[in-house]
C-alpha positions, 0 to 999 in steps of 0.5 A, a space after each residue: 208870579 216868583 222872582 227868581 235870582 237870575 230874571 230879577 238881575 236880567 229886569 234892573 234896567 228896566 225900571 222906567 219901562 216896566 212901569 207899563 204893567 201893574 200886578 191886579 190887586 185884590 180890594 182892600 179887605 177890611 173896607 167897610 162902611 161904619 156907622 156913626 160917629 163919623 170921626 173927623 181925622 187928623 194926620 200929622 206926618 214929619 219929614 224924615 224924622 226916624 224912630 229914635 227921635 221920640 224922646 224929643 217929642 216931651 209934649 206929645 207922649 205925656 199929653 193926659 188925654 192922648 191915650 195914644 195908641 203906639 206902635 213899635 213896628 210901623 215900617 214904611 214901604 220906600 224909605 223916601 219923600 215922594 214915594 213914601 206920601 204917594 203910598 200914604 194917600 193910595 194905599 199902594 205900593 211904590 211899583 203900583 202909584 208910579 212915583 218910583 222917585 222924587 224926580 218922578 212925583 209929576 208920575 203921580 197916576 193915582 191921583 184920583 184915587 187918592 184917600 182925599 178923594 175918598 173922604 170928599 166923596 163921603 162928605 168929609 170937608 179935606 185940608 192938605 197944609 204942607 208938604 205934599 210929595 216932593 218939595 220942588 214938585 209944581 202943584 197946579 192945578 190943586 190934586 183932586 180931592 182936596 177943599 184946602 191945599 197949602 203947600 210948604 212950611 215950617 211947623 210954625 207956618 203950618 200950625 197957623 194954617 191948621 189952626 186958620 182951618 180947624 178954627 170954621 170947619 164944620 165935621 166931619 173933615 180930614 186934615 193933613 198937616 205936614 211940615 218939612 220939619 226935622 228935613 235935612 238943613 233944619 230950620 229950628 224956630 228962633 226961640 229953640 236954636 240954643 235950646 239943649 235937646 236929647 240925642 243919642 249919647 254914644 254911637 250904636 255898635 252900626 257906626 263901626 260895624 265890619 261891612 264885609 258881609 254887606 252886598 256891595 252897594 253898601 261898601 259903594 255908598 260908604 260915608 268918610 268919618 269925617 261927613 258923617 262926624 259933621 251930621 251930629 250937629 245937623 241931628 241937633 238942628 233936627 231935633 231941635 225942629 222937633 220942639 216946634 213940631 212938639 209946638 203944633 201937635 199940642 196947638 191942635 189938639 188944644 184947638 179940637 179940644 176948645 172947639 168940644 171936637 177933640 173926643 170926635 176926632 182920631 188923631 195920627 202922628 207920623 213921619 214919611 221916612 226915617 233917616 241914616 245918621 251914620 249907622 252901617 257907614 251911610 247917610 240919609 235914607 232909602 236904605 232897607 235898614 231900621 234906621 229908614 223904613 221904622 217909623 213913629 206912629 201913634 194914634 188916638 182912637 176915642 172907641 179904643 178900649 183901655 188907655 195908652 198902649 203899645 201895639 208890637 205887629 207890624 204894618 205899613 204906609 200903605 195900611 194908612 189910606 184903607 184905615 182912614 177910609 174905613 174909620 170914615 165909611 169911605 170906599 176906596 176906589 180901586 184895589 189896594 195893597 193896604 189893609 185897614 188895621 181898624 179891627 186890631 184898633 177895635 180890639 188887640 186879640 185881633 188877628 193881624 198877618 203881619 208882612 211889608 213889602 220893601 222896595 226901592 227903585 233906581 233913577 239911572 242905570 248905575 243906582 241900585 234897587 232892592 225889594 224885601 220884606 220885613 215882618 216880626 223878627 226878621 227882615 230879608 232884601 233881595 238886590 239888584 245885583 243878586 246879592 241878599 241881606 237877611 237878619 233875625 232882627 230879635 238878636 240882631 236889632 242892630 243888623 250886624 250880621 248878615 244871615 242870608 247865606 248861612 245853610 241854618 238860616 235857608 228854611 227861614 229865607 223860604 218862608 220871607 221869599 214866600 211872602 216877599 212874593 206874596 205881597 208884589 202879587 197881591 196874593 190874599 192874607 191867611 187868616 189863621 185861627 191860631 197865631 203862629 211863631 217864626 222863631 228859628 233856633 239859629 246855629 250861627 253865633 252872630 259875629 259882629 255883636 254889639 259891644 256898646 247900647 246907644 241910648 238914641 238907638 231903640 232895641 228892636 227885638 219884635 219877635 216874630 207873633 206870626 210867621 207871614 208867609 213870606 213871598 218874597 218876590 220882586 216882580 218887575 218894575 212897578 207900574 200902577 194900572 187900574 185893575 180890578 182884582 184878578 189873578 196877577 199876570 206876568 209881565 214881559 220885562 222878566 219880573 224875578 219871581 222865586 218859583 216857590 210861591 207855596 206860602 209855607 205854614 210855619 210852625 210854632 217855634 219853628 226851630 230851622 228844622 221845623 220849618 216849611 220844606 218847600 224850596 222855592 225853585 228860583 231865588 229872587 233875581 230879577 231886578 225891581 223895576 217900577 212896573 211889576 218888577 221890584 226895580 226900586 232905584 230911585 236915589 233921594 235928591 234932598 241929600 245936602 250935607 251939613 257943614 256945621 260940625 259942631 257936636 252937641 253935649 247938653 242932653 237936656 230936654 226943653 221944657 217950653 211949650 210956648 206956641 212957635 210964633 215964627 211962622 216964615 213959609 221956606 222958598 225951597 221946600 225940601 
C-alpha cells in the first residue's frame, strides 16, 4: 500500500493502536545454509556512539591482522536504544518487532524469533554480556536463545566477562558484547579520566545553520547555546569512554588469537545509534539526520578476499541478523525486512540494491513521528505533520538545504517515495544487471552552503551507485505479526501511502528530466504508527544533560593500550 500526505497526517495518533497490524514479509532473500567453516561470531556494538568518533578508536583500525571491512553508509533504521537492538536481533523493522520506544522494550514480541535463537537451533553456544535493549528494562526470565546472558556494564566489566566466555567456549559460538559506553554521563575508566582525546576541533557549518526551511519540529526542539555549549565536554568524557571500549576490542581479539580462534572467527564492530552534539540546534538522537542514523560498522570476514576496504553502498541494522544467520547456516524463522550482505562480503562486484527505510515512532499524542528513506546520495523524511525534508547528501552532506519543496528536485522526490513505499510493504529487491546512478542535475544553488569543514564531522558525499527505487511509504503504525510472505494488506488505521507505488527505473545520470515520470497520485501523509503506519514517535528517555561545561583543547590522541582493570558493573544501566 502508498502513503499519502493526507491518510498519513490522519494515522499519527494512532501509534499504539496500529501496532495490531504488520505488513506480510517476504523471506529474507539471501538466506542460505553455508557450508564449512562454521565461523564463530563476534558482535561488538557501542552505545550511541556516531560516525565521526572513529578517530578515538587508535587500536581498532591499525590492528595488523584486522583486515576490516569498513563501511562508509552503515545507517540504522530508528535512531534509538531499544528500537535500534530489537531490529539488530530480528532483522525487523521498528513497525514490525513492536518496541516503537524505550518505555515499550517489554513489547518485545519477537523474541523467539531472535537471531540467538536461530544461531542455537544450528548448534552455536550464545553469550549476550551487556546492554540488551533498554537499560532500565527488567529482564526475567533470560530472552530465548541465549547460553550466557549478563546484563549491563562498563567496557571494563564486560571485557572480563567476555574474556570469562571466550576463555572455555568450545566453536561455534555467537558473542554479543555490548557496553553502555560512550552513552550520555560516560564513565571513562579511571586511568583515561584526563587523558587527551581527539574531538572535532571547529563546529561544522549544522551548528549555525538558518532552520528556517526546516519542518517545525525542529524549530520546537531547538537547544539554548548555552545546553549545547555544556555537551562539548560531556563529548569529551564520551570519548574518552571510547579508549576502553578501544581496551575490550583488542583484549578479545588477542584472546581468539591466543586461543588459535581468531582465523575462525568473524568479527562485527558497531553501535545501535549515533548522537546529535548540537548540530542543526538539537541534542541526543532519534532525528533522521546523519549524525543519528550513520553508524560505524566494520567487519572482519577470514574468506573476504584482499586486505582492509572500504565498502561505500548502503545497508542497514536490520541487514545484521539475515547476514550472521547466513554466515552461520542458520534459517531464520520468520520473514525478514533485512537482507544478508554476505555476497557483496563474498565478493564487491556484487550487486547490492541499496535503500533504508527510516522511521521513528511517538510516545504521546504531542511527539512526532517521521518515516523516510535513505539511499546513496539522498535522504528524504516524510513527518507526521505532512511537512518533508529531502537532501542530495552529495552536495549537502551537511543537510543544510532542504530540497523537498523545490519543483528541480520532484522527479527525484518520486523515485525515494517509491522506495520509501517499497520497503514498509516488503516489496521484493530488483536485481538489475546493470547498476544504475541517481544523480540529478539540480538547478537550486544551495543556500546554506557550508562556510567552514569540521575536522570531527565526515564529508559524506556517497553518490548514489543505484538509484533504489524509492517507495517511499509510511504505512501505519507498525505492528509485528507473524506472517508469512503474502502480498501486503492495508490496514484500517489509514496508512499514508503515496499512490505511485511504480517503482521507476531510474536512469544513468538521470538529470531532473531524466528521471522516472510516473507521479505518485498521493503524497505520503498518514502518520507512521507502530502498526503498519509509519508512526515513529517514540522520544528516547535517556537524555540527561551534562553540567560539566568544560571545553577540552588538547587533541591528543592516548597511546595506552593497557588492558582497563575498572571492572564496576553501574546500577543504572542507561
Amino acid at each position: 500500500m502508498n502513503i499519502t500526505r493526507r491518510r498519513f497526517i490522519e494515522g499519527a495518533g494512532a501509534v499504539a493502536a496500529a501496532l495490531a497490524l504488520r505488513p506480510l514479509l517476504r523471506l529474507s532473500d539471501s538466506i542460505k545454509a553455508q557450508s564449512a567453516p562454521r565461523y564463530n561470531i563476534v558482535c561488538i556494538m557501542t552505545d550511541d556512539q556516531d560516525y565521526v568518533s572513529m578517530p578515538v578508536m587508535r587500536h581498532l583500525k591499525s590492528y595488523p591482522h584486522g583486515s576490516w571491512i569498513e563501511f562508509e553508509n552503515y545507517i540504522c533504521n530508528d535512531a534509538i536504544c531499544g528500537p535500534s537492538r530489537a531490529s539488530f536481533y530480528t532483522g525487523l523493522f521498528t513497525r514490525n518487532h513492536g518496541v516503537t520506544s524505550n518505555s515499550l522494550t517489554k513489547q518485545f514480541n519477537s523474541e523467539t524469533h531472535t537471531l540467538p535463537v536461530w544461531l542455537k537451533s544450528a548448534g552455536y553456544t550464545t553469550a549476550m554480556i551487556g546492554k540488551y535493549l533498554f537499560g532500565s528494562y527488567k529482564i526475567k526470565p533470560i530472552p530465548p536463545g541465549w547460553d550466557v546472558f549478563n546484563k549491563g556494564g562498563y567496557a571494563a566489566s564486560v571485557q572480563d566477562k567476555a574474556l570469562d566466555f571466550l576463555q572455555t567456549v568450545q566453536e561455534p559460538f555467537f558473542l554479543v558484547a555490548t557496553p553502555v559506553d560512550p552513552h550520555m554521563k560516560a564513565k571513562p575508566q579511571s586511568k583515561y579520566k584526563n587523558t587527551p582525546v581527539w574531538t572535532p576541533t571547529t563546529d561544522p557549518p549544522s551548528f549555525n545553520e538558518n532552520i528556517d526551511d526546516k519542518p517545525s519540529w525542529v524549530s520546537k526542539n531547538q537547544q539554548k547555546k548555552n545546553k549545547i555549549k555544556g555537551l562539548r565536554a560531556e563529548r569529551v568524557r564520551a570519548h574518552r569512554a571510547l579508549l576502553g571500549v578501544d581496551d575490550m576490542v583488542m583484549a578479545i581479539i588477542d584472546k581468539l588469537e591466543a586461543r588459535n580462534m581468531l582465523d575462525n572467527t568473524v568479527i562485527c564492530f558497531t553501535s545501535d545509534n549515533g548522537f546529535l552534539w548540537g548540530e542543526h540546534g538539537l541534542t541526543h538522537k532519534h532525528w533522521p539526520y546523519e549524525e543519528a542514523v550513520r553508524l560505524p560498522l566494520l567487519i572482519r570476514y577470514p574468506d573476504a578476499p584482499g586486505n582492509k576496504r572500504i565498502e561505500k553502498r548502503v545497508v542497514s541494522t536490520v541487514d545484521l541478523a539475515p547476514t550472521f544467520a547466513a554466515i552461520a547456516g542458520a534459517q531464520p524463522s520468520r520473514p525478514l525486512d533485512g537482507r544478508s550482505f554476505l555476497p557483496i562480503l563474498d565478493d564487491p562486484s556484487q550487486h547490492w540494491d541499496e535503500g533504508v527505510l527510516l522511521e521513528h515512532f511517538p510516545e504521546t499524542a504531542n511527539d512526532f513521528s517521521f518515516v523516510g528513506v535513505r539511499v546513496a546520495g539522498w535522504t528524504y523524511v516524510l513527518y507526521n505533520n505532512g511537512e518533508e525534508e529531502m537532501y542530495d547528501l552529495s552536495a549537502d552532506n551537511y543537510q543544510l538545504d532542504n530540497v523537498a519543496s523545490l519543483p528541480a528536485y520532484d522527479a527525484t522526490k518520486r523515485l525515494l517515495i517509491a522506495k520509501m513505499n517499497a520497503l514498509i510493504n516488503g516489496d521484493p529487491r530488483p536485481t538489475p544487471t546493470a547498476t544504475a546512478t541517481l544523480t540529478p542535475t539540480p538547478t537550486h544553488t544551495p543556500t546554506n552552503t557550508p562556510t567552514a569543514t569540521s575536522t570531527g564531522t565526515p564529508t559524506n558525499t556517497p553518490t548514489p551507485t543505484e538509484t533504489a527505487t524509492p517507495t517511499m511509504t509510511p504505512t501505519d503504525t507498525p505492528t509485528p505479526t507473524e506472517t508469512g510472505t503474502a502480498t501486503p494488506t492495508e490496514t484500517a488505521t489509514g496508512t499514508p501511502t503515496p499512490t505511485d507505488t511504480a517503482t521507476p527505473t531510474p536512469t544513468e545520470t538521470a538529470t531532473e528530466t531524466t528521471t522516472p515520470t510516473a507521479t505518485p497520485t498521493a503524497t505520503p501523509t498518514a502518520t507512521p504508527t507502530a502498526a503498519d503506519t509509519v508512526t515513529p514517535t517514540a522520544t528516547p528517555t535517556d537524555t540527561a544533560t551534562p553540567t560539566d561545561t568544560a571545553t577540552p583543547t588538547d587533541t591528543a590522541t592516548p597511546t595506552d593500550t593497557a588492558t582497563p582493570t575498572d571492572t564496576a558493573t553501574p546500577t543504572d544501566t542507561p
